[in-house]
C-alpha positions in Angstrom: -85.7 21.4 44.6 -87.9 18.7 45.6 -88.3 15.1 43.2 -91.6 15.1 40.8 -94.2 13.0 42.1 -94.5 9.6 40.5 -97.8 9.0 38.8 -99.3 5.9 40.0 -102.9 6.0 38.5 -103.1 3.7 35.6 -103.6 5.2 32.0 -107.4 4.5 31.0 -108.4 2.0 28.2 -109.3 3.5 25.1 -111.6 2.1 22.8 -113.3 3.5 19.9 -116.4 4.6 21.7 -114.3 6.5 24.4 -111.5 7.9 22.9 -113.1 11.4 22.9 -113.8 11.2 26.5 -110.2 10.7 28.2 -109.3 12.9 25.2 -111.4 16.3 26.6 -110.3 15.0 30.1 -106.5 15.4 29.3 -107.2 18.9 28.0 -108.8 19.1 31.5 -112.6 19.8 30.1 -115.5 17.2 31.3 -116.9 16.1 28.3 -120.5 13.9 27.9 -120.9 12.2 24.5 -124.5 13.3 23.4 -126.6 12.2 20.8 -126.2 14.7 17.4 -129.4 14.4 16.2 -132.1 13.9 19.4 -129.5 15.6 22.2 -129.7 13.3 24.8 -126.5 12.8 27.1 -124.9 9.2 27.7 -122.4 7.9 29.8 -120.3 5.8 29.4 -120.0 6.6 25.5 -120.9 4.2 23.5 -121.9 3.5 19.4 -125.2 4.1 19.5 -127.8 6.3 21.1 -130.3 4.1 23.5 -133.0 6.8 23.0 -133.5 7.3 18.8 -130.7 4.8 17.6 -128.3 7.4 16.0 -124.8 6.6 15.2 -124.2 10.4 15.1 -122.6 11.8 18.0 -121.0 14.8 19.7 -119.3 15.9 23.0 -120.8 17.9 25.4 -119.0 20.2 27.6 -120.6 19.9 31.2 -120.2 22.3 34.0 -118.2 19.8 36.5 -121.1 20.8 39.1 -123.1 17.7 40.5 -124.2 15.9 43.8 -123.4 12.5 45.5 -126.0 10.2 44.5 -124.2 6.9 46.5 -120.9 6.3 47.2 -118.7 3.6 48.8 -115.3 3.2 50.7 -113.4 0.5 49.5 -110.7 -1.0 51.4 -109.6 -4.1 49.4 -108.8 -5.4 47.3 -105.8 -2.9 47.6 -103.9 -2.1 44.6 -100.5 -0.3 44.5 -102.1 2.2 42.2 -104.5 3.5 44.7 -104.3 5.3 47.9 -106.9 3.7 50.9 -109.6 3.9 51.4 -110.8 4.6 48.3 -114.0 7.2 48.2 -115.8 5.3 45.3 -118.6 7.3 44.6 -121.7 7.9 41.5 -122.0 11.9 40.7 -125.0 13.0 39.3 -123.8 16.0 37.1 -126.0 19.1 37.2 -126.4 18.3 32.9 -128.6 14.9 34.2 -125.8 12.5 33.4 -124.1 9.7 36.2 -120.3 9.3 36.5 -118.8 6.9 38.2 -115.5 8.7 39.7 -113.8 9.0 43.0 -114.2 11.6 46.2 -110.8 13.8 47.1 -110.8 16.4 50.1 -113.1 15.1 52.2 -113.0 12.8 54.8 -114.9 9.1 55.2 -117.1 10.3 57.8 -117.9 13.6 56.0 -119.5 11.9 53.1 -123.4 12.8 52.3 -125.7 11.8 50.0 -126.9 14.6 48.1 -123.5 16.6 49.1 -122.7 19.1 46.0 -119.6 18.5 44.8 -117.4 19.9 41.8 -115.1 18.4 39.0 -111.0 18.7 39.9 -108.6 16.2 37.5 -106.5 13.8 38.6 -102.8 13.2 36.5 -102.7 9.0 35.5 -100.0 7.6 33.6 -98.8 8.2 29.7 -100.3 11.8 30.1 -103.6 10.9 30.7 -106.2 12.3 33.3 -109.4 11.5 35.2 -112.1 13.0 36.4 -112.4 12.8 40.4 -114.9 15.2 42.6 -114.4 17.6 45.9 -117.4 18.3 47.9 -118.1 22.7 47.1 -117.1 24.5 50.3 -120.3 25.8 52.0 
């Protein structure tokens, strides 16, 4: 019988705005808050709707589909809760939102603008989860 894995990934912050957010992601489901009364996605979640200035809002469940709009590989500064280099990257998700998330199975050199990639979840500490992306096998 082999030792569990320690969890290294720090638990996220919650706030008020985002609560629902890490909430859907530990139940493993990519949820966008949305606007309830125009319907327009935002990320990250916050009080207010930028388009129509609704308090009202909902959570969206998106399809984890999207593409590699930029990305970067960070080398430092190194933290003990990451692995290096970390594939920093923004996902455009197929619903017209941007994440901000991190690349797994792939390689440095492999990385591609515009590569399609799909939504996996990563465990983080005190039972919580995020969001990170794996390119879609051709």
């Amino acid at each position: 019988m082999s030792a569990p894995t320690e969890v290294r990934r720090p638990a996220p912050v919650l706030t008020d705005d985002n609560v629902g957010y890490w909430e859907a992601l530990r139940d493993r489901e990519l949820r966008i808050q949305g606007c309830a009364d125009c319907g327009r996605l935002r990320h990250p979640p916050r009080p207010m709707c930028p388009h129509c200035g609704s308090l009202n809002k909902s959570m969206v469940l998106m399809s984890g589909r999207g593409t590699v709009y930029s990305y970067s590989i960070l080398h430092h500064p190194q933290a003990p809760a990451f692995d290096y280099p970390v594939l920093a990257a923004l996902i455009d998700l197929d619903e017209g939102v941007r994440v901000v998330s991190n690349l797994v199975g792939v390689d440095k050199d492999d990385i591609r603008i515009g590569m399609p990639v799909h939504v996996e979840f990563a465990d983080a500490r005190d039972g919580w989860v995020v969001p990170v992306f794996r390119p879609v096998s051709a």
